[in-house]
TIGUNU-797526 format. One line per 4 residues: their letters; for each residue x, y, z of N, C-alpha, C. Coordinates in steps of 0.1 Angstrom, whole numbers. Layout:
a) X,Y,Z,X,Y,Z,X,Y,Z  ...
END
This chain:
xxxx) -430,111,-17,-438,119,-26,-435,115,-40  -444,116,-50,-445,111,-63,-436,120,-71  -434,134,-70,-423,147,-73,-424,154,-60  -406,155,-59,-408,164,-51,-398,176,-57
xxxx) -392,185,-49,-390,205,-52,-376,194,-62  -372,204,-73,-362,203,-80,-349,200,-73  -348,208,-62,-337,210,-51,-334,197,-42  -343,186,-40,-342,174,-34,-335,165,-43
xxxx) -326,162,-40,-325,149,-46,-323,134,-37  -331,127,-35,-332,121,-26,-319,104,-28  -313,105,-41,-296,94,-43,-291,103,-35  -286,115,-41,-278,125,-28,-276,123,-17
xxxx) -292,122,-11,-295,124,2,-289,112,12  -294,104,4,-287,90,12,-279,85,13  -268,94,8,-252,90,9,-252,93,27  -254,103,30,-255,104,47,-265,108,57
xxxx) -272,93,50,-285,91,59,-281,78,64  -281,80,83,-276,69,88,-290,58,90  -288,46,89,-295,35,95,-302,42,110  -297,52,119,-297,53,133,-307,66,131
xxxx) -311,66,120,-321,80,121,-331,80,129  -345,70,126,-353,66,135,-350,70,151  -342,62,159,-338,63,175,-331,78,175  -325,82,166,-314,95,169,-329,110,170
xxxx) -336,107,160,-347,115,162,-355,113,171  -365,104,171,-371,99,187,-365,105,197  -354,100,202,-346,107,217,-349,127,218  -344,127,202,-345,144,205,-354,151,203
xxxx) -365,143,197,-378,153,203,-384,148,211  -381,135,220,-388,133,232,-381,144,245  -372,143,240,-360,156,251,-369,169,248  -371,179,238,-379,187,232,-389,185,238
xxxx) -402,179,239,-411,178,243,-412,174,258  -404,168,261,-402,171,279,-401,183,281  -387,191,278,-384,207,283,-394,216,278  -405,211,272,-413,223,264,-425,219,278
xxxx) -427,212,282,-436,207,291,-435,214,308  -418,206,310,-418,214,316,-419,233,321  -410,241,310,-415,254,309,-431,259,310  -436,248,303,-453,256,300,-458,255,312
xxxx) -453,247,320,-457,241,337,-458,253,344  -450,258,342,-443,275,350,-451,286,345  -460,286,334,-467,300,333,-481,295,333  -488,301,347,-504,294,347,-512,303,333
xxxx) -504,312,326,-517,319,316,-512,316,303  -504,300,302,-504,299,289,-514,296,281  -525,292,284,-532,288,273,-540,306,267  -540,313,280,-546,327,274,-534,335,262
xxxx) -520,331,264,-512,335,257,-508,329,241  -516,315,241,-518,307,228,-528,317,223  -541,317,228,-554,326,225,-547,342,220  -539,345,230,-541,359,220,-529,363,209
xxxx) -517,348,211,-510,346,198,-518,345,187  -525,336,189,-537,332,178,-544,342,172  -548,351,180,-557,363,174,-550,373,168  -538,369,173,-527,382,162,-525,380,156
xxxx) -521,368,150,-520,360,140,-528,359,125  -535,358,135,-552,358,125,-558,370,122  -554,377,127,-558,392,126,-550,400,113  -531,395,118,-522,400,103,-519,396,90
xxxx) -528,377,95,-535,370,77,-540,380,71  -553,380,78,-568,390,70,-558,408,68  -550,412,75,-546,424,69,-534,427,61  -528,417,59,-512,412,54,-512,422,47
xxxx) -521,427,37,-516,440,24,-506,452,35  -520,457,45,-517,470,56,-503,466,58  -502,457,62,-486,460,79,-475,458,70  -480,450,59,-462,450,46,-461,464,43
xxxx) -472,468,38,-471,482,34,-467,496,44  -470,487,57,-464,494,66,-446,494,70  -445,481,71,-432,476,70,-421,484,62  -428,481,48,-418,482,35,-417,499,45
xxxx) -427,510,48,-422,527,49,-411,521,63  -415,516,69,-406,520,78,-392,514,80  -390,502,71,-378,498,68,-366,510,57  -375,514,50,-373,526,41,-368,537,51
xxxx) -375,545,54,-370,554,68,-359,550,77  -357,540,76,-344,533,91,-330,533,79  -333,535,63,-323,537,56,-321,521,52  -329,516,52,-329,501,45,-335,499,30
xxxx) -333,493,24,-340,490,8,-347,479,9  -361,477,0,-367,462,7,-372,465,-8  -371,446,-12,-377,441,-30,-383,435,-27  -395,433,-33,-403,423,-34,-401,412,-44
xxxx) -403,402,-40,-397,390,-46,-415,377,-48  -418,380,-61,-431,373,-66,-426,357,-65  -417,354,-65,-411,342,-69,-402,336,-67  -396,322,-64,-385,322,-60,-371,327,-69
xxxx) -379,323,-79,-362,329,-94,-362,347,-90  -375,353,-85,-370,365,-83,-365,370,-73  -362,362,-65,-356,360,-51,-341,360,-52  -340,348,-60,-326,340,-64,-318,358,-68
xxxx) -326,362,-82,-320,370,-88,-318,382,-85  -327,390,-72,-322,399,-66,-309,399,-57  -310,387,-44,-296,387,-37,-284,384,-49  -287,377,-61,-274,376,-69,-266,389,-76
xxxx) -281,399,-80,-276,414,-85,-269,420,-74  -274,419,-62,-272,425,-50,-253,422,-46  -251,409,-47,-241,401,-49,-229,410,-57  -238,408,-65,-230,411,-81,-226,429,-79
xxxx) -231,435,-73,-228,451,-77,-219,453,-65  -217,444,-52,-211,446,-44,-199,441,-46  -195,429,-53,-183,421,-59,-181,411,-45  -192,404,-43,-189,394,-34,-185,383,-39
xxxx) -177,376,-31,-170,363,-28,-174,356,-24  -178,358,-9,-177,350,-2,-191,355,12  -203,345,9,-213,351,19,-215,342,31  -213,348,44,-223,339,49,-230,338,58
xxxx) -237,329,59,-255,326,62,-257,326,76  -269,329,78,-278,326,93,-288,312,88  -292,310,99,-298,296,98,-315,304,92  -319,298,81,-326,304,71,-337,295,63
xxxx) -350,291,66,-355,284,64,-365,289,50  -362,305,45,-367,310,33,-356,307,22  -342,312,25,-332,306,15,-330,292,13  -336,286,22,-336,267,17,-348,268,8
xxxx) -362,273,9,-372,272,1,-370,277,-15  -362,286,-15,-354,290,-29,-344,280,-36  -335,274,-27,-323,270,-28,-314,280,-36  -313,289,-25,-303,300,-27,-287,297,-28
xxxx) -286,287,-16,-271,284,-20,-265,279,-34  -271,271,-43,-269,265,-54,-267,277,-65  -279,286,-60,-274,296,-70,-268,301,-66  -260,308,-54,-249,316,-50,-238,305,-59
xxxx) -235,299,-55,-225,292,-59,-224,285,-74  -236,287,-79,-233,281,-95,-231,295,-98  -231,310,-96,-227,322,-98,-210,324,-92  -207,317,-90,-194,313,-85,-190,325,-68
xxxx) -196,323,-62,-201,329,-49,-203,319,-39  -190,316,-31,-193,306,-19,-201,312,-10  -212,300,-4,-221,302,5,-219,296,15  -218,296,26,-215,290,39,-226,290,50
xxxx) -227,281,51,-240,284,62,-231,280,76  -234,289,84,-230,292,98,-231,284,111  -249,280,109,-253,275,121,-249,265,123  -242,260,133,-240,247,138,-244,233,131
xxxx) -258,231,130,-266,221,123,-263,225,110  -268,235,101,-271,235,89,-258,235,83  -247,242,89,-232,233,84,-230,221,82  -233,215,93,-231,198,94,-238,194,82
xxxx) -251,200,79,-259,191,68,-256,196,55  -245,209,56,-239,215,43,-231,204,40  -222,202,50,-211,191,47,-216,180,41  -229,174,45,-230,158,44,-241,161,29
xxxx) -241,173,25,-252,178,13,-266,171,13  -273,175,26,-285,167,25,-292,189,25  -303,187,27,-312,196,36,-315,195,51  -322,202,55,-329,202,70,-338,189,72
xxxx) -335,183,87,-346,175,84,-356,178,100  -352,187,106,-359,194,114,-361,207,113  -373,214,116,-374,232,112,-358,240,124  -362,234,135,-350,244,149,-342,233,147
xxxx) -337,218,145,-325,214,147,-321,205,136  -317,215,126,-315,210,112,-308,194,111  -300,192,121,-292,179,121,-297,166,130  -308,169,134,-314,164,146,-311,146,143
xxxx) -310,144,131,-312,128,128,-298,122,128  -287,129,131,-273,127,132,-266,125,147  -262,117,151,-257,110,165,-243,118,163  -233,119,174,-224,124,173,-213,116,172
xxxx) -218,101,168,-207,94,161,-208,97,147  -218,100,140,-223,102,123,-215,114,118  -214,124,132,-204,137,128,-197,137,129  -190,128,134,-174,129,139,-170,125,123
xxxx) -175,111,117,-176,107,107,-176,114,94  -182,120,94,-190,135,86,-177,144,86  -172,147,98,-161,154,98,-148,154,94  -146,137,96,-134,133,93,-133,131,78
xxxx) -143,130,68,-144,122,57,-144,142,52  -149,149,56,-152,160,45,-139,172,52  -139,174,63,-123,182,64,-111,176,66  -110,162,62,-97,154,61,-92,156,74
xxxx) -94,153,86,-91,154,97,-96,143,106  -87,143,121,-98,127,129,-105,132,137  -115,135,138,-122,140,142,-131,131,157  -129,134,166,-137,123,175,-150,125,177
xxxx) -153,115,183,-173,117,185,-175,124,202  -168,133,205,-169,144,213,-176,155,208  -192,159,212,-194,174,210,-189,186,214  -183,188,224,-172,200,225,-160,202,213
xxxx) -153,187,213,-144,192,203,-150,189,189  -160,185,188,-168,190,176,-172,202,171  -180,205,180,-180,225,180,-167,233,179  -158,226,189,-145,235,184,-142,236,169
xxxx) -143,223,167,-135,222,146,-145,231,142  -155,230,141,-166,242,136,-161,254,138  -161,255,146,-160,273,148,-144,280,149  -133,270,148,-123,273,140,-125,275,126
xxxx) -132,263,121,-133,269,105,-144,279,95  -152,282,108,-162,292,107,-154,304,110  -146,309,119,-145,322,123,-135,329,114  -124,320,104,-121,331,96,-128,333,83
xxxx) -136,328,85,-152,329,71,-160,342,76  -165,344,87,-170,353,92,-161,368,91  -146,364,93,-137,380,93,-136,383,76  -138,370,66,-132,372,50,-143,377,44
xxxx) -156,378,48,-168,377,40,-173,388,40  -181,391,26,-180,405,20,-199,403,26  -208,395,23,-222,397,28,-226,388,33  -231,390,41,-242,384,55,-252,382,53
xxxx) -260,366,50,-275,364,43,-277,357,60  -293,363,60,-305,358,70,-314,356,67  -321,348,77,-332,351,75,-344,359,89  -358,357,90,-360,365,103,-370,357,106
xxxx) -371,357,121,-385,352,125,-395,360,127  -392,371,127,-407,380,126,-403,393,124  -413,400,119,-408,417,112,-416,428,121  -410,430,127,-422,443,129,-424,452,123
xxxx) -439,455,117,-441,462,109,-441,480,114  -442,476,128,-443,495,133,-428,500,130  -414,491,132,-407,504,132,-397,495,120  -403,484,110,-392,481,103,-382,472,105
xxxx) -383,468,121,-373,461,124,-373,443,121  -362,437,118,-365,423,118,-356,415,131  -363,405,136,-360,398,147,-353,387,146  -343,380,151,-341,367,150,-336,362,163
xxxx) -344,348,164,-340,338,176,-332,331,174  -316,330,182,-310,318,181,-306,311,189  -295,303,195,-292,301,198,-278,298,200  -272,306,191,-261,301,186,-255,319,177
xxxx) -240,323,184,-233,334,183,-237,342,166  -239,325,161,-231,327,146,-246,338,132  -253,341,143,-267,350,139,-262,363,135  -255,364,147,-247,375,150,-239,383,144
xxxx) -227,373,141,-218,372,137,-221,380,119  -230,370,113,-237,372,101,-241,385,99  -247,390,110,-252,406,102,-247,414,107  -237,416,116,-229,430,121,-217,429,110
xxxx) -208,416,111,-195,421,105,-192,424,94  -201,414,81,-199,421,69,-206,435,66  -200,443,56,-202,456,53,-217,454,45  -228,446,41,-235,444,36,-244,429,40
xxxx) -256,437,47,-264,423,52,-276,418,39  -279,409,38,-293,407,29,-304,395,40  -314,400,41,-324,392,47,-335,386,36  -339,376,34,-345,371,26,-355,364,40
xxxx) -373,368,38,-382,365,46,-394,362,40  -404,355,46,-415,353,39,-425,362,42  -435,371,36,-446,377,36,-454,376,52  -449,365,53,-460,357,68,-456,361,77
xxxx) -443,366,80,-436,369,90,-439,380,94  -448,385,88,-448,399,89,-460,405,108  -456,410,117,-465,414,128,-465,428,128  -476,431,135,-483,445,137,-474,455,143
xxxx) -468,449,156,-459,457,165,-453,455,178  -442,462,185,-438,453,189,-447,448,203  -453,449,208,-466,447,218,-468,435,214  -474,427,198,-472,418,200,-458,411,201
xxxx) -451,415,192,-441,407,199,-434,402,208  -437,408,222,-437,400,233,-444,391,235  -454,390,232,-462,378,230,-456,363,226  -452,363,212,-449,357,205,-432,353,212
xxxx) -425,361,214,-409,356,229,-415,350,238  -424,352,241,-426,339,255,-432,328,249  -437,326,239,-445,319,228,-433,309,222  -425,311,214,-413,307,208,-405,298,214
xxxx) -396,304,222,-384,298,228,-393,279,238  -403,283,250,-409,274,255,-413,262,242  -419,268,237,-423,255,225,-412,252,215  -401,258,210,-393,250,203,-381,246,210
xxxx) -378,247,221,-364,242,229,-369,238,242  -377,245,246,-381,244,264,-373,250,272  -371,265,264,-361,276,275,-368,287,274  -367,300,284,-377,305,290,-374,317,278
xxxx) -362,320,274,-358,329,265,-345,318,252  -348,322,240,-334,318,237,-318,331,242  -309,321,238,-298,323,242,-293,343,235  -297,345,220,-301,352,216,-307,358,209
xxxx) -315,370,210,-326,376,207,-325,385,196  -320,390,188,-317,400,181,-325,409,171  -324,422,175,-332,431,166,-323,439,158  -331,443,145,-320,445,138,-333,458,128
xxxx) -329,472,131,-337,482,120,-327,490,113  -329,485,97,-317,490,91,-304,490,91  -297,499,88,-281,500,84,-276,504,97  -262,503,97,-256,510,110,-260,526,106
xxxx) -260,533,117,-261,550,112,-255,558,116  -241,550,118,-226,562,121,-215,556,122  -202,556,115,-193,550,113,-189,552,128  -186,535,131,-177,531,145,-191,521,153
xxxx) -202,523,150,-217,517,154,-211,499,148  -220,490,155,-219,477,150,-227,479,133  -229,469,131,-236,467,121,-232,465,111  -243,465,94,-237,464,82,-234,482,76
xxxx) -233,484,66,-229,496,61,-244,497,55  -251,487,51,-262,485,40,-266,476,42  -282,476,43,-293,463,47,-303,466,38  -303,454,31,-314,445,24,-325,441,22
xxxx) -338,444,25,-347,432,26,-355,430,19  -354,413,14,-361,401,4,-374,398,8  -386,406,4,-399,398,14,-403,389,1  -405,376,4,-408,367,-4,-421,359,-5
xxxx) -427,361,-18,-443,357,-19,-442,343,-18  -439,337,-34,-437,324,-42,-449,315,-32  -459,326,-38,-471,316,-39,-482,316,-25  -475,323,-15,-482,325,-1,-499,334,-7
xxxx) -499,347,-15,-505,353,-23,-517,343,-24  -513,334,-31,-524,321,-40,-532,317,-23  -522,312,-12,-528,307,-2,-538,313,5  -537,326,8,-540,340,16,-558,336,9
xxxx) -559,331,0,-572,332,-12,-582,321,-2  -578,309,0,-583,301,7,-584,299,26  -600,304,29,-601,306,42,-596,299,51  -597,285,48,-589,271,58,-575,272,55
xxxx) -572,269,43,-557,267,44,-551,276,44  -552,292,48,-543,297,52,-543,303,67  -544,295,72,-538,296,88,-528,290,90  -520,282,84,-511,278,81,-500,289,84
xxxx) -499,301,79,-498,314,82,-497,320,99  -505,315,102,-501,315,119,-489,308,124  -482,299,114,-468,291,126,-460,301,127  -453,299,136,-441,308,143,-426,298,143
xxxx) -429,289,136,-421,277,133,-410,276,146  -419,272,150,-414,266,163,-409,250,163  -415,243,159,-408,225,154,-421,219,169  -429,223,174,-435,215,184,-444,207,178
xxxx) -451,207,170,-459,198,165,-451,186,160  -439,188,155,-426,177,150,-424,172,164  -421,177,174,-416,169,183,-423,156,189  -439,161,187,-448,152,195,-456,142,182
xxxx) -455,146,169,-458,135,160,-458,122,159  -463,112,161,-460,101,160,-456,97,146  -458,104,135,-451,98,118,-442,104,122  -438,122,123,-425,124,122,-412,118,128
xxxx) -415,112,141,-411,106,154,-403,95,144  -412,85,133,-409,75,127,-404,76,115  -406,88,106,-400,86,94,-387,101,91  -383,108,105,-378,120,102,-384,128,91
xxxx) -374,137,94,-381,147,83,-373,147,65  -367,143,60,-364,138,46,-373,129,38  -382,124,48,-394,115,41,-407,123,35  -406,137,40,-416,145,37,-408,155,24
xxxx) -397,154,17,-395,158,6,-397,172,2  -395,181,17,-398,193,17,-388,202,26  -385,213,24,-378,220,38,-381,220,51  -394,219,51,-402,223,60,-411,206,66
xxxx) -405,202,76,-410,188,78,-420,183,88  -426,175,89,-434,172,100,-450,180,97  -460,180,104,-477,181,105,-473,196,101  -465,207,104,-462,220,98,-461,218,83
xxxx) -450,211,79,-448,205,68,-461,203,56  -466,191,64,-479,188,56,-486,194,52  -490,203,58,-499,214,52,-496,225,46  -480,229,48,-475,239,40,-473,235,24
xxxx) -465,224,22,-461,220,10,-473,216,1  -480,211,8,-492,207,-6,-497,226,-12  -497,233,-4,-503,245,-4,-491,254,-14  -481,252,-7,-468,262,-17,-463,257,-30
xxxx) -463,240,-32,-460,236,-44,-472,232,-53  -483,231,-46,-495,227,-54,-499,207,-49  -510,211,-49,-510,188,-49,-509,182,-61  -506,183,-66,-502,174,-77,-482,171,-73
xxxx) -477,180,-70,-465,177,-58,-468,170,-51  -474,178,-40,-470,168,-25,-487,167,-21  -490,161,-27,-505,149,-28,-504,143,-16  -493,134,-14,-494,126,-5,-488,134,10
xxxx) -485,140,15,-485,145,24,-495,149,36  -507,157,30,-520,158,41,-522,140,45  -517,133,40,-522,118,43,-511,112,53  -500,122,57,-495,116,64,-497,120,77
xxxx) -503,112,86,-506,118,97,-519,107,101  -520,107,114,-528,98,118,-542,106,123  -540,120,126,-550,122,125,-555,128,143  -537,125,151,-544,120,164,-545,135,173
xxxx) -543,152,164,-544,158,172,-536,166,181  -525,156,182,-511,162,195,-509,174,189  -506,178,172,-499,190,169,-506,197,170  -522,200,172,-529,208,174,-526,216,192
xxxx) -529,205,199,-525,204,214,-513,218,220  -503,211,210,-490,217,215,-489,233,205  -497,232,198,-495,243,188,-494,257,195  -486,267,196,-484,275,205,-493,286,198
xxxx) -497,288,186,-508,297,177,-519,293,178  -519,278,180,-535,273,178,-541,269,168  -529,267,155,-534,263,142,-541,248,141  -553,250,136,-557,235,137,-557,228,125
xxxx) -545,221,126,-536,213,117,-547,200,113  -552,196,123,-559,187,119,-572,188,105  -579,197,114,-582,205,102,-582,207,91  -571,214,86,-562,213,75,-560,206,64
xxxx) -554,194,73,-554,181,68,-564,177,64  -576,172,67,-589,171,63,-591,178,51  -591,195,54,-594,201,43,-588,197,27  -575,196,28,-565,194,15,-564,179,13
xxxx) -571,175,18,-575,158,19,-581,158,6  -597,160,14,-603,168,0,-600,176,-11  -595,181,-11,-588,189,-23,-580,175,-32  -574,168,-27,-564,163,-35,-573,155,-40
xxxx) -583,148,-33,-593,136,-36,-605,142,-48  -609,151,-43,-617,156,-51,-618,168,-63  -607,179,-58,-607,187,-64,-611,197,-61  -606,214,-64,-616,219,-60,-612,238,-69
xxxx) -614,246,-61,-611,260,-71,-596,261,-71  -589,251,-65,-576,256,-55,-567,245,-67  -575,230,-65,-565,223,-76,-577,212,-78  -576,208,-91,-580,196,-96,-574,181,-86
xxxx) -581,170,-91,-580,157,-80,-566,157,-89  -559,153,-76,-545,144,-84,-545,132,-77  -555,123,-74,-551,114,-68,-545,98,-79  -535,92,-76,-535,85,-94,-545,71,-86
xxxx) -545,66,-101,-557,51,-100,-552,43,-92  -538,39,-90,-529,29,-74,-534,30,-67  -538,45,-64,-539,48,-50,-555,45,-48  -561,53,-58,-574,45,-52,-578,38,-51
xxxx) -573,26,-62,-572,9,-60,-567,6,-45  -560,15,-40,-552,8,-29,-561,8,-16  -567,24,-16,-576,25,-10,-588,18,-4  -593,13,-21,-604,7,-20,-601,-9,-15
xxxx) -587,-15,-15,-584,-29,-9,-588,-28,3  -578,-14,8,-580,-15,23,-589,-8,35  -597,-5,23,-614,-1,28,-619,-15,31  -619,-23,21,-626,-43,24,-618,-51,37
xxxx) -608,-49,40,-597,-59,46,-604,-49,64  -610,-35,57,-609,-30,77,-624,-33,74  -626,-30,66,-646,-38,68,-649,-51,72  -639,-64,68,-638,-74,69,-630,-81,79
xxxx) -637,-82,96,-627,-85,105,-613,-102,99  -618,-107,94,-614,-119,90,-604,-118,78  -607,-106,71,-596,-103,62,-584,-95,69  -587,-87,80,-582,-81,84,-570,-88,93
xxxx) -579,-99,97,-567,-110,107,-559,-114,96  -564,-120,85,-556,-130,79,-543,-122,73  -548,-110,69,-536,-101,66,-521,-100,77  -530,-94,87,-518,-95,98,-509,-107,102
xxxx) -519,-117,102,-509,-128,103,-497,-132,89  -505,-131,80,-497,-133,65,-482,-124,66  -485,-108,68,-474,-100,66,-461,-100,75  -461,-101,85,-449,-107,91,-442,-118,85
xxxx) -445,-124,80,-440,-136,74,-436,-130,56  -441,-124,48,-435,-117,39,-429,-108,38  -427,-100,50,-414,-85,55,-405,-91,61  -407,-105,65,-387,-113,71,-378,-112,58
xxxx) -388,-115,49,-375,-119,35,-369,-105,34  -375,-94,35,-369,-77,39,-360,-70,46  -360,-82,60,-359,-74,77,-344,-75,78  -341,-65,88,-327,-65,89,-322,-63,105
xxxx) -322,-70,114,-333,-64,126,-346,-62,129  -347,-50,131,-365,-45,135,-366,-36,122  -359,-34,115,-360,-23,103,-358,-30,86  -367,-24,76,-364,-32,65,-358,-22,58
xxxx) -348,-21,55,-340,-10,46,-342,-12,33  -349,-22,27,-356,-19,12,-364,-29,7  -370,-22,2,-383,-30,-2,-390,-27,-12  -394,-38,-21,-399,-34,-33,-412,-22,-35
xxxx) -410,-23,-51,-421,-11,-53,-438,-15,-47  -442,-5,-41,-444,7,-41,-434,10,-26  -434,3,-16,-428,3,-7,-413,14,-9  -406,7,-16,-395,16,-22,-394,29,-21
xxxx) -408,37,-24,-410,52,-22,-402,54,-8  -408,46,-2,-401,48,12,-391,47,16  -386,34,17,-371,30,18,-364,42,11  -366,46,-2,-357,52,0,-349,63,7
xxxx) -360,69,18,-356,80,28,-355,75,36  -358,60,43,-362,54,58,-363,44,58  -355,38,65,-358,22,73,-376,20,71  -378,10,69,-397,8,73,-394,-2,87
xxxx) -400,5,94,-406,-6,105,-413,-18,106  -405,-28,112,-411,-44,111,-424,-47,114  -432,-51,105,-442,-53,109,-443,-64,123  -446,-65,132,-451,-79,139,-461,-85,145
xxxx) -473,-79,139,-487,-79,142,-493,-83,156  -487,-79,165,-489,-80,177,-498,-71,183  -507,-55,176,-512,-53,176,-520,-51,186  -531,-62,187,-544,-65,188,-543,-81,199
xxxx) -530,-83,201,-529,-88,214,-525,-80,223  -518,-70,222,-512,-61,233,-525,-51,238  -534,-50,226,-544,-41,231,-553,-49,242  -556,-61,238,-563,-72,248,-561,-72,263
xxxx) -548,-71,262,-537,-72,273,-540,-60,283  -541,-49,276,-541,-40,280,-556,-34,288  -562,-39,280,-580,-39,283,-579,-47,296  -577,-60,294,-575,-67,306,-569,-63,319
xxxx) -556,-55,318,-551,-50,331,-561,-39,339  -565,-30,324,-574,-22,332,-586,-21,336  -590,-30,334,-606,-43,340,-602,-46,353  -587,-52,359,-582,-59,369,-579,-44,377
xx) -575,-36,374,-571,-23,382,-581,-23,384  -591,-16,381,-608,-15,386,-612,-24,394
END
């Protein structure tokens, strides 16, 4: 991307970004998308259960004022307090007062894909308030100070040689490339964080608006952990999360878990209405909640792009992507990565940000396929295509003159079978002086945009013989 969020810094990033991202990602959402295949195999009425996710979905867009307004009374009544937060700085600045009047130290986190959209930790901590994030992955990528590069498996692009490494270099210790005794070092030095810490930040995957309550799916103790034991929880959530009741909400648990892991339930489920309401009860003493606009408001305005609004951010469209597959998610310069990604970020930061994003994608459909809401991503794409190309009520063209020079080259070279050969043959032979293996780890401008988050793949224009090849076999099968 040409700018991306303040919060990226992509020199940062690449201090531990392995060469092995490419294959490390591939493997784990082809694993992902097997187990999601198989589950969906096992319920013959999934596609009626996509349909009527979809329609509740679509239903608490068009009503979002009603069920918040319903929310906010019934979070109120369970003895909860809920801010509205217009913006991310008013986000920041509520959990910091919240912080601040309680005399916290020391918070920490559920795995939270709204407090990365803020970058809440930076401010916890430039207010001199250590933040800790919990979850398994998003520790690991605390440590290595990158962001998420998956929505469900923040570290997805890290082998368990990269962590052991990771571990050894940041808790001074030898750490082997064993996952068991990887998880052990973690959760040694997680569990007396969890007994010292004064507040417990989350976030939720869906609200029910009938009795107030917020949900979270994990997989992992440490959800848990976060909002029972400190004396003071804070939830920070987006607007969108918001559902009708819990009726749907069954819906949306058999919906979830199959499409982002390929398990029939996650591990844990947790509902959470209000404060504890009698000393000796689990819980916090006092619950929080952050419902966060920053800019959803603006989206809600446009008919197409906001179905976007329907994800349940599940990561299935990521898993079956062929760009995400290839460039991970740090290439998309956003929290939120992959054909989900694409369409959110041009919409939450504006295109003149992330312009180039609706363009990444081929176009071919899969995330639509697998989408467990039914959002039609492709769609989308197209739509804000347009927008960035043309302009429109939403944003002026930001497309710059390169690009449509670039455009217009390779509008003539696909018009021109002859240019089109001579190209292919030529570029293999000017990406050797690059290659390093099958991968070019840098390469000049404009190329460089890329390199910097990602290997580029070798060209070897083989293309258009393998397709021949292929025509041929299935001529001879016949």
């Amino acid at each position: 991307m040409s700018e991306t969020p303040a919060y990226i810094d992509f020199e940062t990033y690449t201090e531990h970004i392995p060469d092995s991202i490419p294959s490390a990602v591939q493997q784990a959402t082809g694993r992902f998308a097997g187990l999601r295949s198989t589950r969906v195999a096992e319920l013959p009425q999934w596609e009626d259960l996509r349909q009527i996710g979809s329609d509740i979905r679509l239903h608490t867009i068009e009503n979002m004022d009603v069920y918040l307004a319903r929310l906010e009374s019934a979070v109120q009544a369970a003895g909860g307090y809920v801010h509205w937060a217009a913006t991310a700085e008013d986000a920041r600045q509520i959990v910091l007062k919240i912080a601040k009047d309680h005399n916290v130290r020391l918070a920490v986190k559920a795995k939270s894909m709204a407090t990365e959209e803020i970058g809440l930790n930076h401010a916890l901590q430039d207010a001199g308030i250590e933040a800790l994030e919990t979850d398994l992955g998003e520790y690991i990528i605390q440590l290595a100070g990158t962001g998420p590069s998956h929505i469900i498996v923040p570290a997805v692009h890290l082998r368990k040689e990269d962590i052991a490494d990771l571990f050894s270099e940041k808790l001074h210790i030898n750490a082997p490339a064993d996952p068991i005794e990887l998880t052990r070092i973690a959760r040694e030095k997680l569990r007396e964080k969890f007994l010292a810490a004064e507040m417990g930040i989350s976030g939720a995957n869906f609200m029910v608006a009938e009795s107030g309550t917020i949900v979270m799916v994990t997989n992992e103790g440490n959800g848990r952990m976060c909002t029972t034991l400190p004396d003071l929880h804070v939830a920070v959530v987006g607007i969108d999360k918001v559902i009708p009741d819990w009726e749907s909400l069954t819906v949306f648990l058999k919906l979830l878990a199959r499409s982002a892991t390929g398990q029939k339930l996650s591990t844990y489920t947790q509902f959470i209405t209000g404060p504890r309401q009698a000393e000796g009860e689990f819980g916090p003493k006092e619950f929080h909640l952050v419902l966060l606009d920053n800019g959803r408001s603006n989206v809600l305005k446009d008919p197409v792009g906001r179905e976007v609004f329907k994800c349940i951010r599940c990561g299935a469209c990521a898993n079956v992507c062929p760009v995400y597959k290839s460039v991970g998610g740090f290439a998309y310069g956003w929290f939120i990565s992959g054909p989900i990604g694409a369409i959110f970020a041009p919409q939450m930061l504006g295109t003149p940000t992330a312009r180039e994003l609706p363009y990444a994608s081929t176009l071919c459909g899969a995330c639509a396929d697998v989408c467990p809401v039914k959002i039609p991503i492709p769609t989308i794409l197209r739509h804000l295509r347009r927008r960035v190309a043309q302009g429109d009520d939403f944003a002026a063209s930001t497309m710059p003159a390169t690009v449509r020079t670039a455009a217009g080259l390779a509008s003539i070279a696909l018009a021109w079978n002859w240019v089109y050969r001579l190209g292919a043959r030529l570029l293999p032979g000017v990406m050797s002086m690059f290659r390093r293996g099958q991968w070019i780890p840098w390469a000049p401008y404009p190329l460089s945009r890329w390199t910097k988050a990602r290997p580029l793949p070798v060209f070897t224009g083989g293309f258009r013989q393998w397709w021949q090849a292929r025509a041929r076999q299935g001529k001879e099968r016949r």
